[in-house]
C-alpha positions as a Markdown table, in Angstrom:
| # | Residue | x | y | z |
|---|---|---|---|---|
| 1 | Unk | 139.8 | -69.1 | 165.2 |
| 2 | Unk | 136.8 | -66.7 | 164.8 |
| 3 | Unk | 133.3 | -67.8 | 164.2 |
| 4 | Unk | 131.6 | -66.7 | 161.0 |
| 5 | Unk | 129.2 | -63.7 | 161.4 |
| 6 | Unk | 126.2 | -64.7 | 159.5 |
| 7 | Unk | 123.3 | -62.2 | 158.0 |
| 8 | Unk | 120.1 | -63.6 | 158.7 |
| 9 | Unk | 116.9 | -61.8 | 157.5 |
| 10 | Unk | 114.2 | -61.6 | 160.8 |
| 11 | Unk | 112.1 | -64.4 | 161.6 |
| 12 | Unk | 110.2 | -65.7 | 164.3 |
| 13 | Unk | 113.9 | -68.0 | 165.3 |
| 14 | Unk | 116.1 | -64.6 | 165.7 |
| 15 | Unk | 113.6 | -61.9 | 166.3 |
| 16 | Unk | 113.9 | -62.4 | 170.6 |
| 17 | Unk | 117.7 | -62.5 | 170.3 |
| 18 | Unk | 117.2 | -58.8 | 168.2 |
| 19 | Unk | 114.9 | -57.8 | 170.6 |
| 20 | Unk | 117.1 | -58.5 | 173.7 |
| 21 | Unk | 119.8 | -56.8 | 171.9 |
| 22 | Unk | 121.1 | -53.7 | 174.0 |
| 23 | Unk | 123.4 | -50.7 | 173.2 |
| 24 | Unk | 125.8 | -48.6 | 175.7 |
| 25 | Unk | 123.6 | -45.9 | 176.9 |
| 26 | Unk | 126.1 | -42.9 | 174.8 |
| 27 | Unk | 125.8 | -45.0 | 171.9 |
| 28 | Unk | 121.9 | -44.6 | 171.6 |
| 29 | Unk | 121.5 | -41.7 | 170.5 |
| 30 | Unk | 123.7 | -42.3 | 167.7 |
| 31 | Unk | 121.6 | -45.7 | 166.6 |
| 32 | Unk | 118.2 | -45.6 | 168.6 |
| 33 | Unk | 116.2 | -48.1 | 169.8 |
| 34 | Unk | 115.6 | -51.6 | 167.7 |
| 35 | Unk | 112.1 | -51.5 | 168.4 |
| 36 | Unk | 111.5 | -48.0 | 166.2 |
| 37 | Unk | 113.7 | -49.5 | 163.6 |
| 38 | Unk | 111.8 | -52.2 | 163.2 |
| 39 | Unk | 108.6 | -50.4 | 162.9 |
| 40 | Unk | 110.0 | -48.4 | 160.1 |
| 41 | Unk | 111.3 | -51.6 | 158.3 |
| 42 | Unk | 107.5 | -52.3 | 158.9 |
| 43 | Unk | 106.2 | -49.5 | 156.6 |
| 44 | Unk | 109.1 | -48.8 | 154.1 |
| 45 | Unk | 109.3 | -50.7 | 151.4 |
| 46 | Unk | 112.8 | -52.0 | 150.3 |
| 47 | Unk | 113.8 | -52.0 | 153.9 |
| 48 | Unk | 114.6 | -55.3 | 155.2 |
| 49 | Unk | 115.9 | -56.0 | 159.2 |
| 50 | Unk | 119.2 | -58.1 | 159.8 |
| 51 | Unk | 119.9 | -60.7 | 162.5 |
| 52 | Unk | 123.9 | -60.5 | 163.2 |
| 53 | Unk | 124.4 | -64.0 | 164.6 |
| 54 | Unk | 127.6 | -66.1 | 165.5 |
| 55 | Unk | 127.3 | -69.8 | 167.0 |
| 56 | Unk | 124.0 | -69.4 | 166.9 |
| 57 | Unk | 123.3 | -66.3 | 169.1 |
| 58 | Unk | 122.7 | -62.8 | 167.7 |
| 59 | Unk | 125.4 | -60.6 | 168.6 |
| 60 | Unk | 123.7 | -57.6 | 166.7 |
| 61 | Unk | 121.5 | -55.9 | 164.4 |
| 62 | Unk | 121.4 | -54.0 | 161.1 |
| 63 | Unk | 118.7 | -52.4 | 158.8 |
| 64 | Unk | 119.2 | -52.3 | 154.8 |
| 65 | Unk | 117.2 | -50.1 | 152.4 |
| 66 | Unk | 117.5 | -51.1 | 148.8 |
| 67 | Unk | 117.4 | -47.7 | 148.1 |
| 68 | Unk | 119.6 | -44.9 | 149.8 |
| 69 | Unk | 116.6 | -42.2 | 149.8 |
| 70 | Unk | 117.1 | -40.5 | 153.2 |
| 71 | Unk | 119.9 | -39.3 | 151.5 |
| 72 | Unk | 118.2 | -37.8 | 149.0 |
| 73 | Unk | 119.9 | -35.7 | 146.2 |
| 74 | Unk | 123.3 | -36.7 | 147.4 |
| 75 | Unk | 125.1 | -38.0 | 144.3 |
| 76 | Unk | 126.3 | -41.6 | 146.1 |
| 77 | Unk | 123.0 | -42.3 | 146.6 |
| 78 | Unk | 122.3 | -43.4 | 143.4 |
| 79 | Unk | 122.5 | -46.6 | 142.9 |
| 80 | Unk | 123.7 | -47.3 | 147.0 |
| 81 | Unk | 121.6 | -49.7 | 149.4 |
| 82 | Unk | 121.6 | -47.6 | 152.9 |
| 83 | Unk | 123.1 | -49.1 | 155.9 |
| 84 | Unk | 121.4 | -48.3 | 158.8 |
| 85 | Unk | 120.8 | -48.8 | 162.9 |
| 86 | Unk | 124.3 | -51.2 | 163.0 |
| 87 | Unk | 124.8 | -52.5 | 166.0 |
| 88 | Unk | 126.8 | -55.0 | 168.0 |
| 89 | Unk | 125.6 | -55.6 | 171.5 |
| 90 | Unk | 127.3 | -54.3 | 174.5 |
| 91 | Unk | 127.7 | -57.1 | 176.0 |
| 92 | Unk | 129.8 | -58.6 | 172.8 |
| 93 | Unk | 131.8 | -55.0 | 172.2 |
| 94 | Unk | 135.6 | -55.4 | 172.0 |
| 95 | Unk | 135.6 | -58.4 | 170.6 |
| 96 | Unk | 135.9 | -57.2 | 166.9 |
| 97 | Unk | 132.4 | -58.4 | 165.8 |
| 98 | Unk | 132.3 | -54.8 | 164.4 |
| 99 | Unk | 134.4 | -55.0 | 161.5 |
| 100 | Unk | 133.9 | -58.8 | 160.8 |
| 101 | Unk | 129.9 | -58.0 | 161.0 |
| 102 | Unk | 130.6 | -54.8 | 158.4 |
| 103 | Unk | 132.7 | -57.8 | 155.4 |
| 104 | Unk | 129.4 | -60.1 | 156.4 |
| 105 | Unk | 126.9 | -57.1 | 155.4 |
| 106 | Unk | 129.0 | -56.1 | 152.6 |
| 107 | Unk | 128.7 | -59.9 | 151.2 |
| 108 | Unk | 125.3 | -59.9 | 151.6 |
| 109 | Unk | 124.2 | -56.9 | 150.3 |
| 110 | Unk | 126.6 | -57.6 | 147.4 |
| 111 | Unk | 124.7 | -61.1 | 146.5 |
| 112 | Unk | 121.1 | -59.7 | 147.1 |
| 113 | Unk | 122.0 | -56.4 | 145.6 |
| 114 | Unk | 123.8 | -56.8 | 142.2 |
| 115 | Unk | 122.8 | -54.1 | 140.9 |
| 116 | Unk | 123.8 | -52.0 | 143.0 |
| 117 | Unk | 127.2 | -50.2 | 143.2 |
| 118 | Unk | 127.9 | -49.3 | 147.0 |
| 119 | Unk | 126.6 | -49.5 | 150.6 |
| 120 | Unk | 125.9 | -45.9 | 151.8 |
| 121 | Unk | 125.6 | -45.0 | 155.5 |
| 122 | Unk | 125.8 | -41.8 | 157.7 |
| 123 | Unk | 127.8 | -41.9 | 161.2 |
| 124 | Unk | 127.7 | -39.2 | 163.7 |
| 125 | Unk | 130.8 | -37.2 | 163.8 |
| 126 | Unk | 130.8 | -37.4 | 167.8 |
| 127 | Unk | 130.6 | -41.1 | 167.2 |
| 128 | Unk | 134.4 | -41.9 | 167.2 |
| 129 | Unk | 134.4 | -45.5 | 167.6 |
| 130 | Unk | 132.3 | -46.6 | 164.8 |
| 131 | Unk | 134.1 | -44.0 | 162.4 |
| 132 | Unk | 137.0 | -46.4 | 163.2 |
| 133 | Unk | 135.1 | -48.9 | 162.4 |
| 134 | Unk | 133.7 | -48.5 | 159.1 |
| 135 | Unk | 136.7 | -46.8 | 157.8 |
| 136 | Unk | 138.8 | -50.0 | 159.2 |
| 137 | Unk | 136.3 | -51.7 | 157.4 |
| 138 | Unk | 137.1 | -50.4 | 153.7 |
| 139 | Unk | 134.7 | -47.2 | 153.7 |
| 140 | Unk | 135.5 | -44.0 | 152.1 |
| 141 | Unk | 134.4 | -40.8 | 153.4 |
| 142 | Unk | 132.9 | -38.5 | 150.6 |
| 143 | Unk | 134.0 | -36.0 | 152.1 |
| 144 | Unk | 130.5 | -33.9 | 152.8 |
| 145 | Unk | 128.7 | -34.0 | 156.1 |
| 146 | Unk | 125.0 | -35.0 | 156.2 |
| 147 | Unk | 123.1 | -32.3 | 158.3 |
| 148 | Unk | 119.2 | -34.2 | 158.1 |
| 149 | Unk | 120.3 | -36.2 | 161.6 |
| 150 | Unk | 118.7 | -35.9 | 165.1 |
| 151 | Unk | 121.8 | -36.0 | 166.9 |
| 152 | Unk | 123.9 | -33.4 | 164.4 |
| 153 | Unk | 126.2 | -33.5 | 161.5 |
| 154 | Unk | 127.3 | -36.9 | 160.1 |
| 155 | Unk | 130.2 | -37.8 | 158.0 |
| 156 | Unk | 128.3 | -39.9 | 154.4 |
| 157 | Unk | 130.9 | -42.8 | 154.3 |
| 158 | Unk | 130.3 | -45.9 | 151.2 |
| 159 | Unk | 131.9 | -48.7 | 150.2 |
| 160 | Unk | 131.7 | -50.4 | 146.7 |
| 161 | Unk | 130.0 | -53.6 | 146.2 |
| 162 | Unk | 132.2 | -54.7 | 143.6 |
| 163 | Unk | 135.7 | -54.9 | 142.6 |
| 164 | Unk | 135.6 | -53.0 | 139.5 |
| 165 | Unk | 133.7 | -50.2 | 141.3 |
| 166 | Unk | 136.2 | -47.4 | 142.0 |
């Protein structure tokens, strides 16, 4: 049997385990480096940095912004929290912490967030193996690309919160 994923905002206990957290060298450019992401969680307000942790050691990392406004005028963004910088550590790929850690965000996000609609999130369209993921995962492409990325065009996939949210 699996081991629950839990969401853990970042404290002093899980910060290290972020910290040490490392990425498979083609994978960085599509989610950069933890320590940026965390300086930006720093100065943005409604951004809030996510420990990923199973028995007790962090397996990965993810960034939330209660609002979706890097998107800006895109119509889902209304109303969306963005999902940002996910990661699962390289060490811990394979294992299908991926699309277990995506149901744990989406439970989270759907207790501190309820009233919002949907989780929002841009993925590189070069980045085949987390497009798996998310869309194993329950998200929906909206069927635009996103073109404000360093590392080129990204498909705008979301998810809904709740049940009664087509």
């Amino acid at each position: 049997m699996n081991s629950a994923i839990r969401v853990l905002p970042l404290d002093t206990d899980v910060r290290p385990g972020v910290l040490a957290l490392r990425v498979q060298d083609a994978q960085l450019p599509f989610v950069g480096r933890i320590g940026d992401s965390l300086a930006d969680v720093a100065v943005c307000p409604g951004s809030e940095a996510l420990a990923l942790v199973v028995d007790s050691v962090v397996v990965g990392y993810v960034r939330i912004d209660r609002r979706a406004a890097a998107m800006g005028e895109h119509p889902l963004a209304e109303g969306a929290v963005a999902l940002r910088s996910f990661m699962i550590d390289a060490g811990r790929q394979g294992e299908g912490l991926g699309g277990r850690a995506l149901d744990a965000i989406h439970a989270y996000v759907a207790g501190r967030h309820p009233d919002r609609e949907r989780i929002l999130l841009t993925v590189n369209v070069r980045n085949e193996a987390a497009v798996h993921v998310y869309r194993r995962a329950g998200y929906r492409d909206s069927g635009e690309l996103y073109h404000g990325g360093l590392a080129g065009p990204q498909f705008v996939l979301w998810r809904p919160l709740h049940p009664w949210n087509p």
